[in-house]
C-alpha positions, 0 to 999 in steps of 0.5 A: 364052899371050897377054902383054898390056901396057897403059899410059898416058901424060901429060904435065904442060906439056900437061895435056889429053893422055892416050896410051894403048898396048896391045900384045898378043904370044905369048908364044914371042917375048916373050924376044927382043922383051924383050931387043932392046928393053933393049939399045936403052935401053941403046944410047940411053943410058936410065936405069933409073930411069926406069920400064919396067914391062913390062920388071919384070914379066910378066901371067899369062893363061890359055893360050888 
């Protein structure tokens, strides 16, 4: 099975900007990736109320 997270960003002092982020991974290696990332907000100092969605929630696909 395929994860596929999509996300955009803005920022409200440059008003014309608009990114956007897809990222796509096998599922196998979604637990290691997911927990490496949360120890480096952790190590940096992050506040988790700041929203990570990919973190909260994870997108059913079918299997391929």
């Amino acid at each position: 099975m395929k994860l596929v997270f999509i996300d955009e960003t803005s920022d409200s002092k440059f008003s014309k900007y608009l990114g956007l982020s897809c990222v796509v991974i096998d599922c196998a290696f979604y637990r290691g990736i997911k927990e490496q990332f949360q120890k480096i907000l952790n190590e940096s100092g992050w506040i988790e109320s700041v929203q990570v969605a990919g973190l909260a929630r994870c997108m059913h696909a079918r299997r391929d």
